[in-house]
C-alpha positions as CSV (number, residue, x, y, z in Angstrom):
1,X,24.4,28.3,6.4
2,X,24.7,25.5,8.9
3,X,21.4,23.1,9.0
4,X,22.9,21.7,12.2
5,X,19.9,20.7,14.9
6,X,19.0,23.3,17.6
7,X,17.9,21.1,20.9
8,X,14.3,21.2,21.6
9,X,11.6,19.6,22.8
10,X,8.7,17.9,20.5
11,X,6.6,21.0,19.2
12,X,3.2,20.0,18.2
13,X,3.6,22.3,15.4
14,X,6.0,19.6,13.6
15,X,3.7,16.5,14.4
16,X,0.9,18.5,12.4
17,X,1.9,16.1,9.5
18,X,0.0,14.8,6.6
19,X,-1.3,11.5,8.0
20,X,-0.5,10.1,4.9
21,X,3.1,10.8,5.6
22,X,3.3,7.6,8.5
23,X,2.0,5.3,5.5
24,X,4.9,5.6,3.5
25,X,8.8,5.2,3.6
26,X,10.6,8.3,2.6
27,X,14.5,8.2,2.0
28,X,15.4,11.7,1.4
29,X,18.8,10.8,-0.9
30,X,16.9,8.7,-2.9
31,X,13.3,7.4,-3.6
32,X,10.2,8.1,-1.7
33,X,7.8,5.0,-2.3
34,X,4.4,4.9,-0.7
35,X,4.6,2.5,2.6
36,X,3.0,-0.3,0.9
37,X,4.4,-3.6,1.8
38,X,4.9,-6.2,-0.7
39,X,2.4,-8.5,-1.5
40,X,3.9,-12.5,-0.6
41,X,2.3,-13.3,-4.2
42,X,4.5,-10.8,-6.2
43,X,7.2,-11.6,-3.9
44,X,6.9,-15.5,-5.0
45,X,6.9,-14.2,-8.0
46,X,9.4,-12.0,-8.2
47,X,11.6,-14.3,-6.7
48,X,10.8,-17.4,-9.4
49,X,11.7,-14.7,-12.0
50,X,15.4,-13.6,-10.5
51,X,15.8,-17.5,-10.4
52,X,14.9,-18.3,-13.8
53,X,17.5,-15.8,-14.3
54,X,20.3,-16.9,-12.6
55,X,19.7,-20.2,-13.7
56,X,20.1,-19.1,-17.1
57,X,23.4,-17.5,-16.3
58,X,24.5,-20.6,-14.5
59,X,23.4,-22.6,-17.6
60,X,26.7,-22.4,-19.6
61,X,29.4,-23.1,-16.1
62,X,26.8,-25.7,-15.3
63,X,27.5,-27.3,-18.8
64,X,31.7,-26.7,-18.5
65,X,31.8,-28.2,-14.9
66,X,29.6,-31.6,-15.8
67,X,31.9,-31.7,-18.7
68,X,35.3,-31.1,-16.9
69,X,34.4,-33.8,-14.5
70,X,33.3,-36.7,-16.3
71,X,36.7,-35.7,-18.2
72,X,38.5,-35.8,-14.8
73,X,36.7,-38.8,-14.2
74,X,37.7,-40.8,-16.5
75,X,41.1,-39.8,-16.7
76,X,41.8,-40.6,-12.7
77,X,39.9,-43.9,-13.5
78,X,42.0,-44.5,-16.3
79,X,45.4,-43.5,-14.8
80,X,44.2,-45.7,-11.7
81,X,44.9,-42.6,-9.6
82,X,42.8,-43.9,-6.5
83,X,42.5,-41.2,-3.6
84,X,44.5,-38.9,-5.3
85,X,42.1,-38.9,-8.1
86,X,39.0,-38.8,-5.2
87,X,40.9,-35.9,-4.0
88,X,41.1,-33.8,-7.2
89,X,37.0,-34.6,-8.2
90,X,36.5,-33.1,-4.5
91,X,38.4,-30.2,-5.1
92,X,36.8,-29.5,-8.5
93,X,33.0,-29.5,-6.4
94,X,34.6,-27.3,-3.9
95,X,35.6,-24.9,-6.7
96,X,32.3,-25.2,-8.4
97,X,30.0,-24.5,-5.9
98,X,31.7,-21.1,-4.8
99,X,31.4,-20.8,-8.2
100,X,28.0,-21.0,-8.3
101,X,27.3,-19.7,-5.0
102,X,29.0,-16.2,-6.2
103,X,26.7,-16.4,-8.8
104,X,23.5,-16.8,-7.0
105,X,24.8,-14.4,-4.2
106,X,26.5,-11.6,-6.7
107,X,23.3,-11.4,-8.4
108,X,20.9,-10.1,-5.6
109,X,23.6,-7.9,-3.6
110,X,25.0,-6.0,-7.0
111,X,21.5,-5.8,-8.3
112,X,19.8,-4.7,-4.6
113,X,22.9,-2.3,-3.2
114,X,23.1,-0.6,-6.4
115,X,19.5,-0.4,-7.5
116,X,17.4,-1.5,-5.0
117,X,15.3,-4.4,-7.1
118,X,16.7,-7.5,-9.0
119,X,15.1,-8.2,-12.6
120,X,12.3,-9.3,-11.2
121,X,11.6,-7.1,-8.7
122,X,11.9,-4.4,-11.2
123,X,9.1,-6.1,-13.2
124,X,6.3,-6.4,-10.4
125,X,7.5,-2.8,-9.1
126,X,9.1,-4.0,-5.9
127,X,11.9,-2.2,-4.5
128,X,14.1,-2.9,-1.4
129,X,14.3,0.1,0.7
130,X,16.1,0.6,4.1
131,X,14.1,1.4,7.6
132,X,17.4,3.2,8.3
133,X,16.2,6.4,6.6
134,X,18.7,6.5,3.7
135,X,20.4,4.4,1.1
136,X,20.5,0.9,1.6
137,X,24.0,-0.2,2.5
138,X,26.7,-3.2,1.0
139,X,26.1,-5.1,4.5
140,X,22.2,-4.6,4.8
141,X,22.3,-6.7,0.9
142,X,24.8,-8.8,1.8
143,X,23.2,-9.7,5.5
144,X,19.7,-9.8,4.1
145,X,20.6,-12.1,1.2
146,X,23.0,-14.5,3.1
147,X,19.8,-15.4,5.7
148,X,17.4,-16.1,2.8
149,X,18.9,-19.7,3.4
150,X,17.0,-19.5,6.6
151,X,13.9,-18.1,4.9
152,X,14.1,-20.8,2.2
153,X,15.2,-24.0,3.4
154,X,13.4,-23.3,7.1
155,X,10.1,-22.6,4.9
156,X,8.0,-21.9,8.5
157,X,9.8,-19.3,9.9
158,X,10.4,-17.2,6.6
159,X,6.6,-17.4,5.6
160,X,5.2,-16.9,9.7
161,X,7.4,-13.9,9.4
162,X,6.0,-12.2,6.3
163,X,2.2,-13.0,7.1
164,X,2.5,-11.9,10.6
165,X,4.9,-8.9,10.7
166,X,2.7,-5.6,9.8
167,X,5.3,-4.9,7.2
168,X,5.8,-8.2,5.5
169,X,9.1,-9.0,6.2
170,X,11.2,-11.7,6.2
171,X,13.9,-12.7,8.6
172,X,16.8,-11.5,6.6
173,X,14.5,-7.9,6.3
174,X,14.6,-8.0,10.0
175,X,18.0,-8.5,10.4
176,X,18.9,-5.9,7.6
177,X,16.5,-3.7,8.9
178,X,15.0,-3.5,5.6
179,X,11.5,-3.9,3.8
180,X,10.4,-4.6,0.4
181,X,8.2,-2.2,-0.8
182,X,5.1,-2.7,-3.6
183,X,5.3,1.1,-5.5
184,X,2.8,2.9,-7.3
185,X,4.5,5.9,-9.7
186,X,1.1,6.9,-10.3
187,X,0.9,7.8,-6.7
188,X,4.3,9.0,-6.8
189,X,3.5,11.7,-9.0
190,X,0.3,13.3,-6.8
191,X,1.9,13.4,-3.6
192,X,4.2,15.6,-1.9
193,X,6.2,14.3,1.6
194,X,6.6,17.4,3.1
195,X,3.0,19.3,3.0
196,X,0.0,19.3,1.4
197,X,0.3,18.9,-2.5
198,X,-2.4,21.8,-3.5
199,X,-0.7,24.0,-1.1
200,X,2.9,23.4,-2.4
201,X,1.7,24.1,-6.1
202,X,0.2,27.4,-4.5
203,X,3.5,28.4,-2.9
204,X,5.1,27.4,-6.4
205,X,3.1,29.8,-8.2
206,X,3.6,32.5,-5.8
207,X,7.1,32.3,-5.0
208,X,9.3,31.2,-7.7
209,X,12.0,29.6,-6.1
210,X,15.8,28.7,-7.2
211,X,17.6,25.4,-6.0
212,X,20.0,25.6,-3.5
213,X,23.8,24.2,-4.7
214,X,23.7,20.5,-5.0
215,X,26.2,20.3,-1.3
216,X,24.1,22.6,0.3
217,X,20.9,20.9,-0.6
218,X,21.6,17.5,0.0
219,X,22.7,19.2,3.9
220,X,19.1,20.8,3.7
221,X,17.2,17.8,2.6
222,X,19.1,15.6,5.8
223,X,17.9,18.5,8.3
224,X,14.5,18.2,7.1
225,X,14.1,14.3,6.8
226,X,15.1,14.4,10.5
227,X,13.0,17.4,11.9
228,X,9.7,16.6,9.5
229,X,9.7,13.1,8.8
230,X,11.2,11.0,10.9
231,X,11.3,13.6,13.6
232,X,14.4,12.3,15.2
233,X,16.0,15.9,15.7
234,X,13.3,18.4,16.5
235,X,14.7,21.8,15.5
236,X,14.1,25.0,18.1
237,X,11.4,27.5,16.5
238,X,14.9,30.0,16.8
239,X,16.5,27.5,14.1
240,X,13.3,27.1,12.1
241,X,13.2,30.6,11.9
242,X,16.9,31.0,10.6
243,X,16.2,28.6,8.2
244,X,13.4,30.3,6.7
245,X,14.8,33.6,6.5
246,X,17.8,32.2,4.8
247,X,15.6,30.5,2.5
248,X,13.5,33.7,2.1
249,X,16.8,36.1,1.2
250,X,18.5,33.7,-1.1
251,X,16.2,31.1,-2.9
252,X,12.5,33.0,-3.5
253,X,12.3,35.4,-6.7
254,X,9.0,36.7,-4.7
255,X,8.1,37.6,-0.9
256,X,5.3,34.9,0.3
257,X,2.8,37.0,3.2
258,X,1.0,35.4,6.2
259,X,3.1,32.0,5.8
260,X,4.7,31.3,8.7
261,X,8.7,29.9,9.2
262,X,7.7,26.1,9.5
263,X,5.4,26.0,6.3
264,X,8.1,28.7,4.7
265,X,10.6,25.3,5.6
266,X,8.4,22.9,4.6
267,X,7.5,24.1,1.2
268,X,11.3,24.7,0.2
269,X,12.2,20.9,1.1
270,X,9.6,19.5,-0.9
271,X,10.9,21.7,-3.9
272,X,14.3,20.8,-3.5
273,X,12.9,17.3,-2.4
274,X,11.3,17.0,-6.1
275,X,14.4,18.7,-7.7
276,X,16.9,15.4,-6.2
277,X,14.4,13.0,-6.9
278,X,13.2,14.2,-10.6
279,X,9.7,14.4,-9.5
280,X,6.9,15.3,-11.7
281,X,3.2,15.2,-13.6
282,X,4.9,12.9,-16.1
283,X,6.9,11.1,-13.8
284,X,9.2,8.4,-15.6
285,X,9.8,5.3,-13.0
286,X,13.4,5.4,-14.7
287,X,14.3,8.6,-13.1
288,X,14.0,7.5,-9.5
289,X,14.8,3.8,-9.8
């Protein structure tokens, strides 16, 4: 079945929405983290840690380079190389500092692109998530990361930024279109982003649903992300009803009465929502970060 957008106009039907829903960031291929915007302490923090750690990285090149050039040092002094020998300890900075700089830089964008949270981050449950609606992409890292310069060394702008945007963000999150994001898996675990949590557990109970293939329900999971969250591509009531009959035929072991197609919708993307994302009562942070 095709989860292509029917054209429509805003229902008020799909803006009936758990408040809740607008207080949190939900990436459907991905994590769902509650809209909580990093405190500047843990961010400090945070930040002091993934430094300590590169620094200890660094620690050993840092030791080889001083070495290297004293030895280059004394050998163009000795062999009375003059400019060539200015030349060559010039070079051997150049070299090091793209050396270092790879370092510093490779650290944040592999660590961010591929999990979303450096060492430290990871250890004051901060997690870099993108306003994009999906997965956070090798430019938004790389982008993000390459203005911290301007965050850091311009220290007014960077902090103005983060105390007076309503999401805490830096320059380089603005640019990214990005936000760091202060998690709670406690939280996590008790809420549902697509309907009311005691409801869903009742519509478990009485319908006994089967997942969708994994193609299929990744295609399902984008349709409603876009019609239910971020409600960029309001589906006709026609399509809502196709959807829910499909879903009815093929994926419930029971007939559900008096639930009507949106809810019948709703229900089956938080189940498959919690099936992608490993979501449960004994949720382990592991399985979603």
């Amino acid at each position: 079945m095709s989860f292509s957008q029917g054209t429509a106009q805003p229902d008020d039907r799909f803006n009936q929405t758990d408040p809740s829903i607008h207080s949190r960031l939900t990436v459907y291929d991905g994590l769902s983290v509650r809209f909580k915007p990093a405190p500047f302490g843990k961010r400090l923090l945070a930040y002091i840690v993934d430094l300590s750690i590169v620094s200890a990285i660094m620690y050993i090149p840092v030791l080889i380079f001083i070495f290297v050039a004293i030895a280059a040092a004394a050998f163009a002094s000795s062999a009375h190389l003059g400019i060539l020998g200015i030349i060559g300890l010039v070079i051997l900075i150049i070299i090091a500092v793209l050396i270092f700089a790879s370092i510093y830089h490779g650290y944040f964008i592999y660590f961010e692109y591929k999990r979303g949270q450096t060492f430290g981050k990871r250890i004051f449950s901060l997690k870099v998530v993108s306003l994009k609606g999906g997965r956070l992409t090798l430019g938004q890292c790389v982008l993000r990361d390459l203005i911290r310069y301007i965050d850091c060394s311009m220290i007014f702008p960077g902090l103005i930024a983060i105390i007076a945007s309503e999401r805490g963000q830096r320059l380089g999150d603005f640019a990214a279109q990005t936000l760091v994001t202060h998690y709670s898996t406690k939280e996590l675990s008790r809420e549902a982003q697509y309907m009311n949590i005691d409801e869903y557990h009742q519509l478990l109970e009485t319908t006994h649903p089967t997942a969708m293939q994994e193609k299929e329900m990744k295609k399902f999971l984008g349709f409603a992300f876009a019609a239910f969250i971020i409600q960029t591509k309001i589906p006709s009531a026609k399509k809502i009803a196709d959807v829910a009959a499909h879903i009815r035929e093929h994926y419930f072991g029971s007939e559900p009465q008096g639930i009507d197609n949106t809810t019948i919708v709703r229900f089956y993307a938080e189940y498959c929502f919690r099936k992608t994302n490993k979501l449960s009562s004994t949720l382990n942070p592991k399985e979603i970060l």
